[in-house]
Phi, psi and omega in degrees: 000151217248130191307132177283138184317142169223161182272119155325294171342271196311315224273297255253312202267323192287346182299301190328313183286315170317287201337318185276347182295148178321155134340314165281318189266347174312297220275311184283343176280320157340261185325297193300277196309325168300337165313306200298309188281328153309330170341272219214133192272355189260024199259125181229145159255180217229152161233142162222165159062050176064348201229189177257152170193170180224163170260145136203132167064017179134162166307097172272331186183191179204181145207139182237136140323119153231194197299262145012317180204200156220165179226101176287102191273136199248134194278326200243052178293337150309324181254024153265164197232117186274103164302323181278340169067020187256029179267130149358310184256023177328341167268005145250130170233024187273327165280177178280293182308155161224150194214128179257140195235138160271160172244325176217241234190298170333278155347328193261113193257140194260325189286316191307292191290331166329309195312285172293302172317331221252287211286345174269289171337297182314299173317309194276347183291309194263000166064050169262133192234156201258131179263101176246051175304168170055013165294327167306335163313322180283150146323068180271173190265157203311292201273358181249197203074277202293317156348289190289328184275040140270343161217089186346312183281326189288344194280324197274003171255326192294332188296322190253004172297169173286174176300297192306284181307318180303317151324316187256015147268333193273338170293291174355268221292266196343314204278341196281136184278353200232125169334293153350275180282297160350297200287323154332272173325310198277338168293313181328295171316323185290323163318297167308311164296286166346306182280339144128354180282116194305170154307314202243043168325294209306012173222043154262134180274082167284000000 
C-alpha cells in the first residue's frame, strides 16, 4: 500500500507528541496511529484539539494520552456497530463520539480498530451524520461555556452528549453550594469530558 498522505504541520506536532509521551503509552501511541494510517492510503493525518487525529472525507478518530490510560475516540462513534463491546459507553449510542481507552500495550487489538476505522470511513463516504438534534436547547451556565471552549477536546465531546448527559454535569456544578467546590467540579468534569466520560461513568458496567 502506498504511503499515506500527511499534513507536514500535523505529522511534525504528532512526532512531537509521541516523543513526549511515558514509556508506557508511546508504544500503544505508536500502534494505533500506525494501525490507522495503514488502513487506507488516502487517510491523512490531522492535529486538532491539542491532539492527533486523522481524516478522510472528513473527521474518523483521534487518540489522546491521559494520566492513566490512553484513548482512542471514534467522531460518529453511535454509528459504529461495536462488535467487539470495548467503547467505554457501550450502553449508549445516542451520542456522537465514542471512546476505547487502552491501559497497556496488551489491550490494543489491531483488527478492532481496522474494524472501526473501516466502519468511520464508510460513514464519512456516504455522508452519514450523527443526530444530535435539541443539543442546543439546554441552558448551559456562562463559566462551564467557558471552561469547555478552553478545552477543545472536552467541548467537542460534551457538544455530542445527550440531552441527558449534559444535564447531569450541569445539575452538579449548578448544586454546588460553595464558589470552591463549584470550581472543584467543574475542572473534574472538564477532565472527565475530555475523556470521553458521562457523569455517572463509574457506575457503568464498561
Amino acid at each position: 500500500m502506498a504511503k499515506p498522505k500527511v499534513n507536514p504541520d500535523a505529522t511534525k506536532n504528532i512526532d512531537a507528541y509521541l516523543a513526549k509521551a511515558s514509556d508506557e503509552q508511546r508504544p500503544i501511541l505508536e500502534l494505533i496511529r500506525n494501525t490507522v494510517n495503514s488502513i487506507d492510503n488516502r487517510i491523512q493525518e490531522d492535529w486538532k484539539w491539542a491532539a492527533p487525529c486523522f481524516n478522510m472525507d472528513g473527521l474518523i478518530c483521534w487518540f489522546i494520552a491521559f494520566k492513566n490510560h490512553v484513548g482512542l475516540n471514534f467522531f460518529k462513534g453511535a454509528l459504529i456497530e461495536d462488535t467487539q463491546k470495548v467503547f467505554i459507553d457501550t450502553n449508549d449510542k445516542k451520542k456522537g463520539n465514542r471512546m476505547i481507552h487502552y491501559k497497556s500495550l496488551s489491550d490494543v487489538n489491531v483488527e478492532v480498530i481496522q474494524d472501526y476505522v473501516k466502519q468511520a470511513i464508510l460513514l464519512n463516504e456516504r455522508n452519514i451524520k450523527v443526530d444530535i438534534a435539541k443539543k442546543q436547547n439546554l441552558k448551559t451556565p456562562a463559566y462551564f461555556l467557558e471552561a469547555l471552549n478552553e478545552n477543545e477536546a472536552a467541548k467537542a465531546v460534551f457538544e455530542n452528549f445527550t440531552d441527558a448527559q449534559r444535564k447531569d454535569y450541569i445539575e452538579w456544578l449548578i448544586n454546588a453550594k460553595r464558589e470552591e467546590t463549584r470550581n472543584k467540579r467543574m475542572a473534574q468534569a472538564i477532565e472527565w469530558i475530555a475523556e470521553g466520560k458521562t457523569r455517572n461513568w463509574k457506575y457503568m458496567n464498561c
